[in-house]
C-alpha positions, -999 to +999 in steps of 0.1 A: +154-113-332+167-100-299+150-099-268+137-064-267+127-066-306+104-100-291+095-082-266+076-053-286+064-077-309+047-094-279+029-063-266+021-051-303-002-083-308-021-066-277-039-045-313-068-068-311-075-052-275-063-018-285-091-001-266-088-017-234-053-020-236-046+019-239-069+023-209-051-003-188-016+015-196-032+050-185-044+029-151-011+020-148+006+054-154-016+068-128-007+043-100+027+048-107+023+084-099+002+074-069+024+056-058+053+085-064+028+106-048+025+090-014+063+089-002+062+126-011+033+133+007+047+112+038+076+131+035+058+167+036+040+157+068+070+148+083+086+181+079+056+197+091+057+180+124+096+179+125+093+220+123+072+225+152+089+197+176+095+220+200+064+238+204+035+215+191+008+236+198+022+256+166+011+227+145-025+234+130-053+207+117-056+230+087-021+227+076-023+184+083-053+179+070-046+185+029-018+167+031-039+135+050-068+140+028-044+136-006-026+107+010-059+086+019-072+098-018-044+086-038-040+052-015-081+047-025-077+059-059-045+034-058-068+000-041-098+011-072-071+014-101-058-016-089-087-041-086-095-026-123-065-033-138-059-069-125-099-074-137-093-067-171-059-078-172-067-114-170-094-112-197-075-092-222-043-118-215-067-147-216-088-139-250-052-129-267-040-164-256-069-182-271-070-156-300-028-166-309-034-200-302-060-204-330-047-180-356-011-202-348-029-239-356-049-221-385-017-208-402+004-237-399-028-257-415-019-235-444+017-246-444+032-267-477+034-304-468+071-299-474+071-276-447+053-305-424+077-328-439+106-318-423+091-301-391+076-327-360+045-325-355+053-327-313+075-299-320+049-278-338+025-287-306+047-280-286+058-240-301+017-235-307+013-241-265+050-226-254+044-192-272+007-187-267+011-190-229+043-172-227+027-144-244-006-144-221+020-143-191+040-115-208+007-092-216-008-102-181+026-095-166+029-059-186-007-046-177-007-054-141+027-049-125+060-040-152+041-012-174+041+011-136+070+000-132+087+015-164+073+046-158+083+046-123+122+035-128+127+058-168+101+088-162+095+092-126+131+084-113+148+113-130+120+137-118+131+129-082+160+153-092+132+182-084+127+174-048+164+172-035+188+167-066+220+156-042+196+123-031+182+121-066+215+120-085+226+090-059+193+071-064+194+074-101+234+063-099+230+033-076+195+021-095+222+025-127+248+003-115+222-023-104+209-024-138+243-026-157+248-057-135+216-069-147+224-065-183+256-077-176+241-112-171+218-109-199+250-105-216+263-140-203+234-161-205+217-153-238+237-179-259+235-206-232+196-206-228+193-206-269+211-242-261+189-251-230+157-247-251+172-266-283+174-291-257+141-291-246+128-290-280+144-322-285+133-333-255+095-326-270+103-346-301+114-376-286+088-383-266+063-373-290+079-398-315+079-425-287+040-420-277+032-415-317+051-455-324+043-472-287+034-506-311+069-503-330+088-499-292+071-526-276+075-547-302+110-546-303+115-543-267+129-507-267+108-497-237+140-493-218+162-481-244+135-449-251+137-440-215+170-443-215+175-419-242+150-397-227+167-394-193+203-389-217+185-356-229+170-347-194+205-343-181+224-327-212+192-304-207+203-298-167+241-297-178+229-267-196+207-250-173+234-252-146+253-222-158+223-198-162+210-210-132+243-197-117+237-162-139+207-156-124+217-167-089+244-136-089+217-116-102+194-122-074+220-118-044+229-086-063+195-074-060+192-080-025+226-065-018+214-033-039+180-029-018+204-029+017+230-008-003+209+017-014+186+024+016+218+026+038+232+050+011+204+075+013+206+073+050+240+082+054+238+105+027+207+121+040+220+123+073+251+143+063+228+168+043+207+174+069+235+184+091+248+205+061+213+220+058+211+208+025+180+179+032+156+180+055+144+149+076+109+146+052+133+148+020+153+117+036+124+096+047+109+110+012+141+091-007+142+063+014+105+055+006+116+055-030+147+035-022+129+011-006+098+010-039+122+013-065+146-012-057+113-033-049+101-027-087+138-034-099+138-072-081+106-076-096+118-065-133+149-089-129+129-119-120+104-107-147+132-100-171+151-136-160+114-150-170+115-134-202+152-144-210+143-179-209+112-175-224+125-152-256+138-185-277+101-201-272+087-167-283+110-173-317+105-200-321+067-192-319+076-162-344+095-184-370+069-205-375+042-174-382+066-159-403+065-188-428+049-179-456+022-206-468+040-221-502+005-217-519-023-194-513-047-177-537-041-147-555-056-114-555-081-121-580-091-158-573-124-169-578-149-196-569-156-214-602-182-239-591-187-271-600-161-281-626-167-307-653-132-326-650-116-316-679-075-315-672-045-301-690-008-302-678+009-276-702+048-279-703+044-282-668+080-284-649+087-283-608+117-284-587+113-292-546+157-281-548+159-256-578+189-278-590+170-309-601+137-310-616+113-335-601+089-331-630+099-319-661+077-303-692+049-327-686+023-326-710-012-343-712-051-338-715-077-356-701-113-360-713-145-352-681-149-387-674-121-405-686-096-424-658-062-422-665-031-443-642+005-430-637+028-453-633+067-460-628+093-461-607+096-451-568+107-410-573+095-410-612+074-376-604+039-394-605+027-381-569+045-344-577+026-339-606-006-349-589+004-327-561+003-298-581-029-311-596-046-305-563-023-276-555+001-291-529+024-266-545+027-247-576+048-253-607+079-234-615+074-234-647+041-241-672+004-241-661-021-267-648-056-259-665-092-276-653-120-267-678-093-245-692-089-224-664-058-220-645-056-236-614-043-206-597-072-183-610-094-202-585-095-200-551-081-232-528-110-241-513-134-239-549-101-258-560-097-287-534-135-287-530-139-300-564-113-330-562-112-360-540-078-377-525-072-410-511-038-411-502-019-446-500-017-435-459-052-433-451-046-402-423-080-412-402-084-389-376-086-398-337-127-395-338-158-413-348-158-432-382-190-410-389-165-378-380-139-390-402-169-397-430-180-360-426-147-345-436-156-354-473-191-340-467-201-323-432-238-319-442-242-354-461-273-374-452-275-408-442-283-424-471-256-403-489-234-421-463-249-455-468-238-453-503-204-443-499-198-473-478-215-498-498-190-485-523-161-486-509-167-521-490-174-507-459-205-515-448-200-552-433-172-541-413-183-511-397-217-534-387-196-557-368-180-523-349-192-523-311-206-487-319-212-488-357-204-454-369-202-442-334-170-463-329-140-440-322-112-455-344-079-441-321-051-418-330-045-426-369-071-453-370-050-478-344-083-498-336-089-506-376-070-527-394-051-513-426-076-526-449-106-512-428-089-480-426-083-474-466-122-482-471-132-455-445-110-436-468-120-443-497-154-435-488-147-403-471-133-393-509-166-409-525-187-394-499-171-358-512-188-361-546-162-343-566-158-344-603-121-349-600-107-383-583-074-389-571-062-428-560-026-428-547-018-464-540-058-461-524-058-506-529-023-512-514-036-521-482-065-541-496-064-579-492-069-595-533-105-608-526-115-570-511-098-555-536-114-571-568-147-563-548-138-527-544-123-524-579-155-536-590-173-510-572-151-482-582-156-483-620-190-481-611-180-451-585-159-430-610-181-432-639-187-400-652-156-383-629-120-378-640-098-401-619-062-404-618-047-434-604-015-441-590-007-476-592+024-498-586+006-533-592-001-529-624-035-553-628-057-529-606-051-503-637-058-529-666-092-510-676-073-473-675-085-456-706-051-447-707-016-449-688+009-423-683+050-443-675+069-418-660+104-417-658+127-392-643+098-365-639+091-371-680+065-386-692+079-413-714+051-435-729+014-433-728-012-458-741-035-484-728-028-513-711-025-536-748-007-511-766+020-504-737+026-537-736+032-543-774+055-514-771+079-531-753+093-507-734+096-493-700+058-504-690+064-541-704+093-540-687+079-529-652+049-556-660+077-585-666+095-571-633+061-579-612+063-619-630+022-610-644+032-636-670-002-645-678-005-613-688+027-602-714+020-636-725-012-627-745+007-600-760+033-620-773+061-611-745+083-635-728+091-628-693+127-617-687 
């Protein structure tokens, strides 16, 4: 996407304010013929007075005054239009920046989590602020100063050929060979600012990455290393800027050299057609005013256009991330289904994150409203993918995932998502209250609804001894809490949520054993009567599954309960001996390996 093709984009996002917008532009048009109109007028007066020099007294009021009167109109007219347009261009350029800035954050919310996965989250932060204020400045820039000026140097300019076309043809040639020098440079620098802003991307990402793991980098002393590294990219950043810096220096000299060229031009030039009879001293005076404006609107395009260079690869980058397509949305006809009753089916259900290997592959199963069921295997068996695509993280590639028989992708996200609660093994507590981070399961809950939720998930003591209680702000991901406090706010966000469908991925990992058998306690009690999933690597928290799922290699490989996995023999006893739960294999008649 070049920079003209960003450009147009820019201004077409202005169809939010299409109204104000078109009236702006005609604002503009008309001071730029103002501001045609006033040299002109000079001009005329000049060669009124000139033509009676020697015998003033043939001079009349009546022939001045028209001309005076249409020179102090169009310079009011010009002071009006103006205060109007730089009004209404800062609110049209502020509620676009707002409006691009919220749509931006709201669409990359929508993004897959692969998408997130392999994307910064400084670096997102970073595009979302770049591009919305580079655009404000570009609309602000277009509706008060560079839209006139279009119309002045590519409409008005040629039009100058009507009053005197000797001194037109020159101005039009020497405001040409200014802007071929300008493009020249364009020419030169595009490719080396693409590298300057790659550099302050990464410059972005590493100190986001810093700030984000401060505890990690003090704790192994890297304080000085990191701001090493950081200064390392500040100057392979000013290594790059050097050379467009340079660019741009020779495009600036060049513009001043034009504006002396050019006015000394039309001088000379002017003065040897009056002499030929072929100008006349308001025609010269005329040209030199638009010399003078034109080169004037020309400096201010190049620094404008220099701006936009080095702007254009924040503005694609701003682009590139809109024009991702969200992995999963809902279809035409999706519908809000309600409350479900729980009941899952995976049919012949296959996904590939590559398209070469398959991460799950024809997974089959039904489960029962109610009933809890635990996946289990090795690290990269396909137990988390397939309950991705449970709660629509993405969509399979091949086979259907059905709730109350209904395919998942016949309902709309939200009646989807809304219906099934996740506690991820990361508990992902956000930088507010622990009453805010509550609240995300359920924004209208009560407080007794609350009160529950903790006394469920173990929460209650230790949010009592918190110097605010639920007030307590808990720090970016949950810093102030300790792992185990943070899981049980999680838990009971989930809990808090009510659905009929539970997910627990890893939710006891961080849990010390005596909290744990507490909580485990409490959560039979919890997911009575809901379908919940489990993920589980220690496989004593899933002892009372109603049934277990062993994956291997996206497959589902052997399911049973606990006892009868176990008297199998096979990969589940063999993942129970690799955990030494002796006590346990031993009562089904299995030595340990």
């Amino acid at each position: 996407m070049n920079i003209l093709r960003i450009y147009v984009r820019v201004l077409a996002m202005l169809a939010s304010e299409k109204r104000l917008a078109i009236i702006l532009i005609i604002a503009n048009l008309a001071l730029a013929v103002a501001a045609f109109a006033e040299p002109i007028l000079f001009g005329r007066i000049i060669d009124t007075l000139t033509r009676s020099a020697g015998d003033p007294s043939s001079v009349s009021w009546a022939e001045l005054l028209p001309l005076i009167y249409a020179w102090i109109a169009f310079g009011i007219f010009t002071i009006l239009a103006s205060i109007f347009v730089a009004l209404n261009a800062d609110r049209v350029s502020h509620r676009g920046r707002l409006r691009v800035m919220s749509d931006f954050f709201e669409h990359v919310l929508h993004l897959p989590l692969g998408y997130h996965t392999g994307v910064h989250s400084g670096r997102l932060l970073k595009t979302m602020l770049d591009g919305s204020n580079g655009m404000a400045s570009v609309w602000l820039s277009f509706l008060r100063e560079h839209c006139a000026s279009f119309v002045s140097l590519f409409v008005l300019l040629p039009m100058t050929l009507l009053l005197n076309w000797r001194l037109g043809a020159l101005l039009i040639v020497l405001v040409f060979v200014f802007g071929a020098i300008t493009a020249y440079v364009f020419h030169h620098t595009e490719s080396l600012q693409e590298k300057v802003e790659t550099y302050h991307t990464d410059l972005a990402e590493r100190a986001s990455d810093a700030l984000g793991n401060i505890a990690i980098i003090q704790s192994f002393t890297r304080v000085e290393a990191e701001a090493t590294s950081l200064r390392s990219i500040s100057a392979e950043l000013l290594r790059a800027q050097m050379p467009v810096l340079s660019w741009w220096a020779i495009a600036t000299v060049a513009a001043r050299t034009s504006a002396t060229v050019t006015i000394l031009a039309i001088f000379v030039v002017g003065a040897y057609l009056f002499t030929k009879g072929l100008a006349t001293i308001g025609e010269i005076v005329t040209f030199m005013s638009f010399a003078g404006m034109l080169i004037g609107k020309l400096e201010a395009t190049v620094t404008f256009a220099n701006w936009l260079f080095m702007l254009t690869p924040k503005l694609r980058e701003f682009f590139d991330v809109t024009d991702a397509l969200p992995g999963v949305c809902d279809a035409p006809d999706a519908r809000d289904v309600g409350r479900l009753t729980g009941e899952v089916a995976f049919d012949n259900v296959t996904f590939s994150y590559d398209k070469r290997r398959n991460a799950v592959k024809d997974v089959s199963f039904t489960v029962k409203p109610g009933e809890t069921v635990a996946l289990v295997g090795a690290t990269g068996s396909g137990k988390s993918t397939t309950l991705g695509l449970l709660h629509r993280v993405f969509d399979p590639t091949g086979g259907r995932v059905l709730i109350d028989g209904v395919d998942i992708r016949e309902m709309t996200l939200v009646a989807l998502r809304r219906n099934i609660g996740v506690v991820f093994q990361e508990p992902m507590l956000f930088a507010r209250s622990i009453e805010e981070n509550l609240r995300v399961g359920k924004p209208d809950a009560t407080e007794e609804e609350i009160q529950i939720a903790l006394e469920r998930a173990q929460a209650k003591d230790f949010i009592a001894r918190q110097p605010d209680g639920m007030r307590t702000i808990v720090g970016e991901r949950g810093r102030t809490l300790s792992g185990g406090e943070r899981q049980r706010v999680s838990i009971a966000r989930a809990l808090l949520k009510d659905p009929p469908i539970l997910i627990f991925d890893e939710a006891t990992s961080a849990l010390d054993a005596t909290t744990e058998r507490l909580l485990q306690a409490a959560l039979d009690a919890a997911t009575k009567g809901r379908t919940t999933f489990v993920i589980a690597h220690r496989l004593a928290t899933i002892r009372n599954a109603d049934r277990i799922f062993v994956f291997d290699q996206g497959a589902v490989v052997e399911t049973g309960n606990f006892e009868q996995l176990v008297a199998l023999n096979g990969k589940f006893a063999a993942l129970a001996r690799a955990q030494f739960m002796a006590d346990a294999v031993a009562k089904e008649g299995i030595e340990p390996a």
